[in-house]
C-alpha positions in Angstrom: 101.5 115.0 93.9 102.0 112.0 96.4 99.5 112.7 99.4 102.4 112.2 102.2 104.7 114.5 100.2 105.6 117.5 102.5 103.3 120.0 101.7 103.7 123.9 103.0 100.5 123.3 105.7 100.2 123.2 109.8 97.2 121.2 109.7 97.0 117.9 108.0 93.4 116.1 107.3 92.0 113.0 104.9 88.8 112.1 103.8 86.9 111.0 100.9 84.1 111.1 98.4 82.0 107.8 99.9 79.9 106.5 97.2 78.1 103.3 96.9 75.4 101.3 94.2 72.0 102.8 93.7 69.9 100.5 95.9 67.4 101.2 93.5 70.0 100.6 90.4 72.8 99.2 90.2 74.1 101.3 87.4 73.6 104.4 89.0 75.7 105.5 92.2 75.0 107.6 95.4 77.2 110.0 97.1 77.5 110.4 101.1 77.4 114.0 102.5 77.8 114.8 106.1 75.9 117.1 108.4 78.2 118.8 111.3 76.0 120.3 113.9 78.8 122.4 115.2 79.8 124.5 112.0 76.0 123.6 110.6 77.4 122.5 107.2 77.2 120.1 104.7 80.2 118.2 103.6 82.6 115.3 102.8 83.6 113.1 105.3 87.3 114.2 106.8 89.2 114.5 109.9 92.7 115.4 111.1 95.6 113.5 110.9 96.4 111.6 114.3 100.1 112.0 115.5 102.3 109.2 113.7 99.1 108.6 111.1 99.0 108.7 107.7 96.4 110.6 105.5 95.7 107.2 104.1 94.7 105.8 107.3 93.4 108.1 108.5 91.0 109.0 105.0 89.8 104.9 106.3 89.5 106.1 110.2 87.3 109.3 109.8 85.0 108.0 107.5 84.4 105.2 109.8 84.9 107.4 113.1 81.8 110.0 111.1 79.9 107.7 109.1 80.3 104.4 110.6 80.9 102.7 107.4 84.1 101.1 106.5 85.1 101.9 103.3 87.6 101.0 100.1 89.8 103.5 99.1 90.0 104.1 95.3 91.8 107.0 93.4 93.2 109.7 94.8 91.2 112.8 93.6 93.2 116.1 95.3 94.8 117.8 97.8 93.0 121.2 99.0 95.2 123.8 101.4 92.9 126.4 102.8 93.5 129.3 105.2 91.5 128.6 109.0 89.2 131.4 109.4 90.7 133.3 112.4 94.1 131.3 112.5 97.5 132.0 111.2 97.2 127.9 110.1 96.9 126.8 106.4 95.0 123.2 106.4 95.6 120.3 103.7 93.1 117.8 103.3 94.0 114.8 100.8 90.8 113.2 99.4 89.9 110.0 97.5 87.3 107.9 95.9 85.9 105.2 98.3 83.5 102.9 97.8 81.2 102.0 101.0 81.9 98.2 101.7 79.8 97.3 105.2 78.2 99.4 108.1 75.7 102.1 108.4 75.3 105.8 110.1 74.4 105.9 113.1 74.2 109.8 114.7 77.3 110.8 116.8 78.5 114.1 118.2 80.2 115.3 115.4 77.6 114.1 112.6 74.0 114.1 113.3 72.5 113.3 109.8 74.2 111.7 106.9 72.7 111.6 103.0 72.7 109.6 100.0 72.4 111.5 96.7 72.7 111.0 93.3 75.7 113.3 91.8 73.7 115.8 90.4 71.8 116.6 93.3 74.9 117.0 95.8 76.4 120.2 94.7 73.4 121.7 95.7 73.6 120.7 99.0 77.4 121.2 99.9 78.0 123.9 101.8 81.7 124.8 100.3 83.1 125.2 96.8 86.3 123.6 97.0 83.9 120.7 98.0 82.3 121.3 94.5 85.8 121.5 93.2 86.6 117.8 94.7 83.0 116.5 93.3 84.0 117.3 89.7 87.1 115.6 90.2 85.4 112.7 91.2 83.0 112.6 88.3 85.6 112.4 85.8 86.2 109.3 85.4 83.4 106.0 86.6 83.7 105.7 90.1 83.6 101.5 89.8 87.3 101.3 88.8 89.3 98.0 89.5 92.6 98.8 91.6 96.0 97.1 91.0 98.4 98.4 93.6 101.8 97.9 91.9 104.6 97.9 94.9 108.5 98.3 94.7 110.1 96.4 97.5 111.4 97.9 100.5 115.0 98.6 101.5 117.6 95.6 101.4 120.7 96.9 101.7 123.7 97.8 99.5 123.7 95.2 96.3 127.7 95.8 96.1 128.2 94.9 99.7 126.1 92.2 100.0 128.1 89.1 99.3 125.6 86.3 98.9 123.6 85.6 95.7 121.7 89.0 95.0 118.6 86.9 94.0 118.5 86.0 97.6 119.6 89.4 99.7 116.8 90.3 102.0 115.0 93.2 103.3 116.9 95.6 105.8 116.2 96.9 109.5 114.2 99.7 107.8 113.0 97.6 104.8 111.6 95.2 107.0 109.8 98.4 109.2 108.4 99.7 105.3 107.0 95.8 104.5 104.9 96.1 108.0 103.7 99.6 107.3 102.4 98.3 103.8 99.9 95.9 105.5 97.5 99.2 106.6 98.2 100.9 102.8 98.0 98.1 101.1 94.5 97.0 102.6 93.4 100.7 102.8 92.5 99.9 99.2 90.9 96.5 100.0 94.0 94.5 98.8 92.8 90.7 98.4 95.5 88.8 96.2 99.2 89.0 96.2 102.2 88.6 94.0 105.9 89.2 92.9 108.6 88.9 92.1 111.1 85.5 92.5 113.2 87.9 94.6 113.9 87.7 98.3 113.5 91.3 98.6 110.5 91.2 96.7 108.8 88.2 98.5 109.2 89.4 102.1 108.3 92.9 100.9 104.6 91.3 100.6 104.8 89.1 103.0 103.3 90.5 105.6 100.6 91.8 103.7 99.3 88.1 102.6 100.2 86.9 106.1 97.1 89.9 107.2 94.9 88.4 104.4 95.8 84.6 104.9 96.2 84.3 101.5 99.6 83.0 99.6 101.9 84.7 97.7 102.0 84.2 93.8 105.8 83.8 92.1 106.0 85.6 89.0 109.7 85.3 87.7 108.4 87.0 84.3 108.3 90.6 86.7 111.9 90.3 87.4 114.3 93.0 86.2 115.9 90.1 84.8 113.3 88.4 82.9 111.8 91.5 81.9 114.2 93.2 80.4 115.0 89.6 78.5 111.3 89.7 77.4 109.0 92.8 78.4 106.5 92.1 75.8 105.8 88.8 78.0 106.0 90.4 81.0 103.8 93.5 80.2 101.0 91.1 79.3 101.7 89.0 82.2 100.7 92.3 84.7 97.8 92.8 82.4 97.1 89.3 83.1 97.2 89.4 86.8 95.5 92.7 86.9 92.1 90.9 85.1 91.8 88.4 88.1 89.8 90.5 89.7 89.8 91.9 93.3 92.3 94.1 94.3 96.1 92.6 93.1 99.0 93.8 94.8 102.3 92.7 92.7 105.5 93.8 93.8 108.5 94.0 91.6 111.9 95.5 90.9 113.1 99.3 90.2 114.4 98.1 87.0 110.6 96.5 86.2 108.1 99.2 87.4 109.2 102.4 86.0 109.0 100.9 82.1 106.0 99.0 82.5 103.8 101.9 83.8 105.7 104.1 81.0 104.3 101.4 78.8 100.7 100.9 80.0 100.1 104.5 80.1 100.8 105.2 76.7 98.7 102.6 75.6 95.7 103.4 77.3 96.2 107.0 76.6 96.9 108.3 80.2 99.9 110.5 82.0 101.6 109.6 84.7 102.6 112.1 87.5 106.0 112.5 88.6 107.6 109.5 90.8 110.8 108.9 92.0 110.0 105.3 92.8 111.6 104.7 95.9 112.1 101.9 97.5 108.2 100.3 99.0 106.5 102.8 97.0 103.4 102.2 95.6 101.7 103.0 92.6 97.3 102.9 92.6 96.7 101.8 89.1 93.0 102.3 88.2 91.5 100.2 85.5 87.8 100.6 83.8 86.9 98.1 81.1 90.2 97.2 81.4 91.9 100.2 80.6 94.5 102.0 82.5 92.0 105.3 83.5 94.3 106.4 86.4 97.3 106.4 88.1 98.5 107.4 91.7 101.9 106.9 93.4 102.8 107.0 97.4 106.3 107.2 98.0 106.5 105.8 101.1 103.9 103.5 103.5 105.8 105.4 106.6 103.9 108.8 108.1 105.7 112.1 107.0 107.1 113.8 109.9 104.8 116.9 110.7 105.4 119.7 113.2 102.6 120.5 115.3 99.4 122.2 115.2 
């Protein structure tokens, strides 16, 4: 499931399995766990939704808000919906891998200690078992995954009522609100390299994400429905290709592009795909190991679901 799919909830959280390096090893990890003074448990680190937020900004906000570390989001791991003890209020908290980038704890008044274990020590110390639940989830698959984030362009109108050349028709009122919106996803997942399409619709989709990084945008007419569908074999290996740069590549590309290709790539790295409509400036968070297509998550949408109040 999408984390900003409506879900049947009142209360809506994020947060995240913060992990970094050994300090000790580098081939080992550490997990961050959380002390609350006021419930006098151990945990992850997560925090309600702010009005107009979404869970993946605000997974980035808490941890920083709780830990003070600002973190890289990864996978998504799970949603969890729990009754509040005492309330008629169910609670959804969407979690995800992230890997901590810069910063350090420093004791606030919701967190007065914060640890760093090794996996096997921190079920032990968490305090819940749907925590447990989220830890095994986590521990599936090697935590140090590369992300490609894999970007449909926003909205541009009506193709039969445009009357200029399609190649060229541009982003909408609302296409143009969805390509802003992106900047915050996009570099939620530490986004550092950008490419797409030789579409207008495609180009200014990004552009405002490689404007925030101050880097350029890479024109890739291979990842055009056009091109592709005259030659996917090419084009397939040309993702693959752009995806082994290293960082974190955002592409964006066409309805007609995105669909087959991730059909493709999962079958032959031996992974399924969840269900996605692929609407417009969706986004799927492809997670490679070795190279290898490990994981897959899709966003439908960069804009906040509407949510009724607490």
């Amino acid at each position: 499931m999408s984390p900003d799919k409506p879900v049947k909830a009142n209360i809506f959280a994020a947060g995240a399995v913060l992990w970094r390096k050994s300090p000790d090893n580098p081939y080992e990890i550490e997990i961050a766990l959380i002390h609350r003074p006021k419930y006098d448990d151990w945990s992850f680190p997560k925090g309600k939704l702010d009005p107009g937020e979404t869970s993946i900004s605000a997974a980035v906000r808490e941890i920083h808000e709780e830990t003070g570390i600002t973190a890289q989001l990864g996978r998504h791991l799970s949603g969890v919906t729990y009754p509040i003890p005492g309330h008629r209020k169910l609670k959804r908290v969407e979690y995800w891998a992230a890997e901590a980038a810069a910063g350090q704890f420093t004791p606030n008044d919701e967190v007065d200690e914060m640890l760093w274990l090794p996996p096997d020590e921190v079920p032990d110390q968490l305090s819940y078992p749907m925590d447990r639940t989220i830890l095994r989830r986590f521990m599936q698959i090697p935590p140090d995954t590369t992300t490609v984030l894999l970007v449909r362009h926003a909205k541009a109108g009506s193709r039969r009522k445009y009357e200029g050349d399609d190649n060229c028709r541009p982003l909408d009122e609302k296409g143009r609100l969805q390509a802003e919106a992106l900047v915050a996803q996009l570099r939620a997942f530490g986004a550092s390299e950008v490419s797409s399409a030789d579409r207008t619709r495609c180009t200014q989709t990004v552009e405002p994400i490689a404007e925030s990084l101050g880097v350029p945008i890479h024109i890739e007419p291979l990842l055009s429905e056009e091109q592709y569908a005259a030659d996917p074999a090419s084009a397939r290996a040309r993702a693959r290709k752009i995806a082994a740069r290293g960082g974190v590549q955002v592409i964006c590309s066409q309805g007609g592009v995105i669909p087959d290709l991730l059909e493709w790539w999962a079958k032959r790295d031996g992974i399924t795909l969840p269900p996605a409509r692929n609407r417009k400036a969706s986004t799927w968070v492809l997670s490679l190991s070795g190279g290898r297509l490990v994981a897959a998550d899709h966003i439908d949408s960069p804009l906040p679901v509407p949510r009724t109040a607490d």
